[in-house]
Structures are given as C-alpha cells and as structure tokens.
C-alpha positions in Angstrom: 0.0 0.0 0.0 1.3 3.4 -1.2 0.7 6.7 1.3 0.5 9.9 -0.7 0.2 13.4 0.4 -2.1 15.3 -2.6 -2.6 19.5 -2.6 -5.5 19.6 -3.9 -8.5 22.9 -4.4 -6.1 24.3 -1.7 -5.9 21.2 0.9 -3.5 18.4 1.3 -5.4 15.0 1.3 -3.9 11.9 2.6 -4.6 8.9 -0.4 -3.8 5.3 0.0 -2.8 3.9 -3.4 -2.4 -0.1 -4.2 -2.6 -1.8 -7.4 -2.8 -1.3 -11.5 -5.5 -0.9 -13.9 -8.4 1.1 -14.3 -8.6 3.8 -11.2 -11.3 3.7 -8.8 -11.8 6.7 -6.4 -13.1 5.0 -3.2 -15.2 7.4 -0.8 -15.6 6.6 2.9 -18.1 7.6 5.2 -18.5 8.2 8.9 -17.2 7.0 11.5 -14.7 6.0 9.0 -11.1 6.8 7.2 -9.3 5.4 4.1 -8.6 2.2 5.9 -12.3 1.5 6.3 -11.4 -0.3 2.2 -8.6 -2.1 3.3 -10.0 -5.4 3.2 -11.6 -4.6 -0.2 -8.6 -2.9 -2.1 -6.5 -5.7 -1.1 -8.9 -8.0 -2.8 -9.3 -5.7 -6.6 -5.1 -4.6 -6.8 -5.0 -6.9 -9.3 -7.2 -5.6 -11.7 -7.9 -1.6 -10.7 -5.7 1.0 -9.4 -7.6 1.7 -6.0 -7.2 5.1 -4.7 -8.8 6.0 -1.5 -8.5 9.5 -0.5 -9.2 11.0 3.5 -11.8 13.2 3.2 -11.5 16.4 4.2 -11.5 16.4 7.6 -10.8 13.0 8.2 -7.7 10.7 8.8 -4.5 12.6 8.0 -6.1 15.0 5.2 -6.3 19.2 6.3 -9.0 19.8 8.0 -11.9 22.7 7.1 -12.3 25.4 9.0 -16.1 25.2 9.4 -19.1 23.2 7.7 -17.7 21.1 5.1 -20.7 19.1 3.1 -21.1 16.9 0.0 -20.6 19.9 -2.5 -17.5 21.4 -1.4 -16.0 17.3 -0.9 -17.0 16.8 -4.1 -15.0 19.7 -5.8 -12.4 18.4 -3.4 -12.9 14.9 -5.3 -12.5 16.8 -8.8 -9.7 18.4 -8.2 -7.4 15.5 -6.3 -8.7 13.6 -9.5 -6.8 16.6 -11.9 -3.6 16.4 -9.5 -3.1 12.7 -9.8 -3.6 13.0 -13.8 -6.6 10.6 -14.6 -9.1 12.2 -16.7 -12.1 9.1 -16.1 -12.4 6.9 -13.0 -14.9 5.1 -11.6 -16.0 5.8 -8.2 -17.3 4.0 -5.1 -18.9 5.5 -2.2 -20.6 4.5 1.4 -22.8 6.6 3.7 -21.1 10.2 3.3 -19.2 8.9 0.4 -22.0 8.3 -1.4 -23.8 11.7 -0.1 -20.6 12.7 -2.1 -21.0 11.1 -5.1 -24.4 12.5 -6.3 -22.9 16.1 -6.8 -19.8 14.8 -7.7 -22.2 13.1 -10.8 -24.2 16.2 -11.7 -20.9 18.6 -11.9 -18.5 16.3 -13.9 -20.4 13.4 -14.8 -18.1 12.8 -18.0 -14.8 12.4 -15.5 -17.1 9.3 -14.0 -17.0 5.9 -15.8 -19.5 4.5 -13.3 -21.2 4.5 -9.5 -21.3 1.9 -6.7 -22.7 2.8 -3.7 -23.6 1.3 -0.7 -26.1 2.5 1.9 -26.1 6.1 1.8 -28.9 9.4 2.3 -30.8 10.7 -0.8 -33.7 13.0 -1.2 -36.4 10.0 -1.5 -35.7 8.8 1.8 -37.6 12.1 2.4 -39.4 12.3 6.0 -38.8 8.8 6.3 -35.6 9.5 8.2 -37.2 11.8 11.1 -40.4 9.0 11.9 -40.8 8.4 15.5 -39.8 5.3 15.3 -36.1 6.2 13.9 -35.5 9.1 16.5 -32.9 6.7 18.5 -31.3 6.3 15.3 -30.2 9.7 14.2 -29.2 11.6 17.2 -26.2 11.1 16.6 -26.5 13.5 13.5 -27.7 16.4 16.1 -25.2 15.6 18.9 -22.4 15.7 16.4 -22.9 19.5 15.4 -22.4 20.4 18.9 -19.9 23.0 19.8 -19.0 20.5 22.7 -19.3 17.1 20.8 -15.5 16.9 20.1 -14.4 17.6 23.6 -16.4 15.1 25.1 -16.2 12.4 22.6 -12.5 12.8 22.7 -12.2 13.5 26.5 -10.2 10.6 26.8 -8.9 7.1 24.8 -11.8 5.6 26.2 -14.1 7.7 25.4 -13.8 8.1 21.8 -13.0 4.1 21.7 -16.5 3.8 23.3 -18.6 6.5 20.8 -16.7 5.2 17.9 -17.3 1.4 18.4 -20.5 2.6 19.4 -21.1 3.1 15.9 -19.0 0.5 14.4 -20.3 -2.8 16.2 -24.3 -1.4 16.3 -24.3 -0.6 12.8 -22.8 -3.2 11.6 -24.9 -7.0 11.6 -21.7 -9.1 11.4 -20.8 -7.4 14.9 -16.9 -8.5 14.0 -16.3 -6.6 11.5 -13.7 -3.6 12.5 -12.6 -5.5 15.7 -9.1 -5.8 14.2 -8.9 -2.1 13.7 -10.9 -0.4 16.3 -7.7 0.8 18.1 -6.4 1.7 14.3 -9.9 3.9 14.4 -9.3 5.1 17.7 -6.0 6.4 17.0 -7.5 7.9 13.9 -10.1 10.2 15.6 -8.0 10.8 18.6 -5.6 12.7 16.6 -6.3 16.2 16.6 -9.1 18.1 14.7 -10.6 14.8 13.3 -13.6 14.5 15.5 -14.4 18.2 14.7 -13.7 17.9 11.0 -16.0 14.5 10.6 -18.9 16.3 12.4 -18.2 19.3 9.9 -20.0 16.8 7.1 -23.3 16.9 9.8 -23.2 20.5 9.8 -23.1 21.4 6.2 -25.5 19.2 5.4 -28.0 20.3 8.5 -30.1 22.4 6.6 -30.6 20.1 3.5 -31.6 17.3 5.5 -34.1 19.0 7.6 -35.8 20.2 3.8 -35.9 16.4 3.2 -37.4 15.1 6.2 -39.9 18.0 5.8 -40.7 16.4 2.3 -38.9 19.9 0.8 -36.2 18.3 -0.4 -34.6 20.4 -3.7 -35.6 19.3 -7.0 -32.1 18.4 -8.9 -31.6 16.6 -11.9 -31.5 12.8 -12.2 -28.2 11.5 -12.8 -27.5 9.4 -15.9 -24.0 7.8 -14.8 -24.5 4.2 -15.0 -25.0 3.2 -11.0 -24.6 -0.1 -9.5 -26.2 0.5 -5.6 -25.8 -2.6 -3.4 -28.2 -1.7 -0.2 -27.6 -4.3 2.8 -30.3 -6.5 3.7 -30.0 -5.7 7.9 -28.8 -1.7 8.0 -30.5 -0.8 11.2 -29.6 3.1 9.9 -31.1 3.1 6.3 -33.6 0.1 6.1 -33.8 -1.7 2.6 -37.6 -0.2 2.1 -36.1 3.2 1.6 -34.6 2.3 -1.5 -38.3 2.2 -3.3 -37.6 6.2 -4.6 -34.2 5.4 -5.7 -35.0 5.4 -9.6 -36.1 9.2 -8.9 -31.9 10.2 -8.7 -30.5 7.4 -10.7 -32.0 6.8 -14.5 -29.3 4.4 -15.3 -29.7 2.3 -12.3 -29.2 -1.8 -11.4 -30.3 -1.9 -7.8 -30.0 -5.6 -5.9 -29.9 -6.1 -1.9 -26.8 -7.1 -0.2 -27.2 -10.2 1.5 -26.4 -10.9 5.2 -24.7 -7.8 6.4 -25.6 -4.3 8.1 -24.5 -0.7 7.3 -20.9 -1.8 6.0 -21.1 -3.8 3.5 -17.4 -3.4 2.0 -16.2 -4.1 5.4 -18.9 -7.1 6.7 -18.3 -9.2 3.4 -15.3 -7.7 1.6 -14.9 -10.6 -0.6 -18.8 -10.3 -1.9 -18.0 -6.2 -2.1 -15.0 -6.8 -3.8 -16.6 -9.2 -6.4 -19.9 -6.7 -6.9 -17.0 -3.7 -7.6 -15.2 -5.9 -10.3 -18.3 -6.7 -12.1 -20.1 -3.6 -12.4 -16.8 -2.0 -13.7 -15.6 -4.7 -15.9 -19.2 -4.6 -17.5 -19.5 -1.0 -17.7 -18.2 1.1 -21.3 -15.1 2.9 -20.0 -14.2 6.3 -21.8 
C-alpha cells in the first residue's frame, strides 16, 4: 500500500494507493477513514488501481475550517482527481461517500466511468428519516454539530473508543467486523481536529436534511452515470424499504440487496463487495 500526500482545491489530502489498472476513487463515510477499504482494495489490486483518498476532515487530510458538506468534498474529489492525472475513474462510495458522489455526478459526470454505492442518504428517503420510530437512530446527527461534541467524545482514549465502536459494532450485523482495527480507528479520531472535522459533514448538510425530512427536499436533476447500488439487507440506519424512490436520482440504475450484512457492507463481506466492484466496472463502457 502506497501513502500519498495530494494538494488539492487548496488542501493536502492523505490517499492510499495499491494496485494497477483502471482507477477507482473509493469514498468513505463516517465514523470512517481510508482504511475503512482495506480489506476490499487488497482483494481488486489486481485488476484496478484503487485510490482511497481522506476526506477532508478525516484521517490525516487538512481539516476545514467550518461546515464542510457533499458539495465542497465533491469539488475536493475533482480536483485531487486533476492532480493525480486521470481524466475518467470510476467511483465507489458509502454513507457520506456516497452523499458525495451524487454532486460529484451532476458537476462532472463525463470524469465518471461509473457509480457503486452502498447505503447512503438521498432526497427520496424524504421524512422517512425523522419518523418516530427512527428518532434513536439519528441523534447522533444532532449531537455531532455540537460545539461541545468533540471535547467530550475525545475526552479521553476511552471515550472516543467507546462513541466510535458505538457506531461500528451497532451498525454493523456481522458485529466483528472492525474489531481488528478499532484501536487503528481510535487512533484515527483521537488525533487532533478529526472528531471536529467529521462532524463538519453533519453541519453542512443540517439544513438540506431538515428540507428532506420536511418532504422539501430540492428538486435536482437525475443523474444518468450508470450506478450499480448494493443496499444491505439488515442496516439498522437506512432500512432496505427506503430504497423504493431510488429510480427518482439514478436513470441508469441496477439496484440488488446485499445479503447478510448491516450498514458496512465493504467491510462485513469484503470478498462479496469486492466481487460486486469488479463486475459492475468490468461490465461497464469505460471512456
């Protein structure tokens, strides 16, 4: 695995780099970093060249000085594709990857070969997301815009261990999954800035959700990249039925659920990720 340090639209942006072929932009969400597609890039450096970038904010990339939401990543995204020199990649996103990846399509959707995304937010979850019934599972997405959120999650080792696995076991349905790195993720988010600069996403994109779950959600235009969206069968954060308005955002789209696995899919079942990535892109017409 190759480290990289990339200036990019102004920032420097940590990007792990293995393999050869065709690129592929890998996107991670939250409470995640690059290594978050370990398990998966290890599994396609034989056929793609997999680059996975920190967001900004996250892992060892600079970190915004305020609200930083899909938009502003996805110019990020744009630019850190000019600096490394490829003109068409594929991409694949999770969570706030894949809140990334829907500007990222409707501003340069000829620099995109393809999309694969794994559970994420778009507008036709709509007020689904604010029900009664799923108040115990956003309040995260409240607490984290905080001015006090980063000082007490990261009061301590333990305490950021404990809100970050938190996440990572209840999320996920294969409650393994990121037991051999949750001191890797600890580290991660115990270095400073990178609590505040992942709950910078939740604060940009305040004001956008809050139109959604009113049902006011902005009318954009569909995207026509082709998309290949694998949704897991048991996410306890975006359930399966919330995929029924998906064809509204993606016109090109092959939709199937992901067996057997919770909000992580790429990290739950790498080798079944890793073999979903290779065939959309080896099936897809590449520029």
């Amino acid at each position: 695995m190759e480290h990289l340090t990339i200036r990019a639209n102004g920032a420097a942006f940590h990007v792990a780099r293995i393999g050869s072929g065709r690129p592929l932009l890998l996107l991670h969400g939250w409470p995640e970093f690059w290594l978050t597609w370990e398990p998966v890039m290890t599994r396609l450096a034989s056929r793609f060249t997999l680059i996975a970038p920190d967001l900004h904010g996250f892992g060892d990339s600079d970190k915004p000085a305020g609200p930083y939401g899909p938009d502003q990543h996805a110019d990020d995204m744009l630019a850190l594709l000019d600096a490394l020199g490829i003109g068409q990649a594929g991409v694949v996103g999770h969570d706030v990857g894949g809140a990334v990846m829907q500007p990222l399509a409707r501003k340069a959707p000829g620099r995109l070969a393809g999309l694969l995304l794994f559970d994420f937010v778009y507008p036709g979850i709509g007020p689904r997301m604010a029900a009664p019934d799923r108040l115990n599972h956003i309040w995260y997405q409240s607490f984290q815009q905080m001015e006090m959120a980063p000082a007490l999650v990261g009061a301590t080792r333990e305490t950021c261990r404990t809100y970050i696995g938190h996440f990572l076991r209840n999320w996920s349905h294969r409650k393994a999954a990121f037991d051999d790195v949750i001191e890797a993720f600890t580290d991660n988010f115990m270095t400073h800035g990178n609590l505040a600069g992942g709950f910078a996403h939740y604060r940009a994109s305040h004001a956008g959700r809050v139109r959604m779950m009113q049902g006011e959600a902005s009318m954009l235009p569909p995207i026509a990249v082709p998309t290949c969206i694998r949704w897991a069968e048991h996410d306890p954060l975006f359930p399966y039925a919330w995929t029924d308005r998906l064809g509204e955002t993606f016109i090109d789209l092959d939709l199937k659920i992901f067996p057997d696995v919770g909000h992580f899919p790429h990290r739950e079942d790498p080798d079944r990720a890793a073999a979903e990535i290779a065939g959309f892109f080896e099936r897809i017409n590449w520029r």
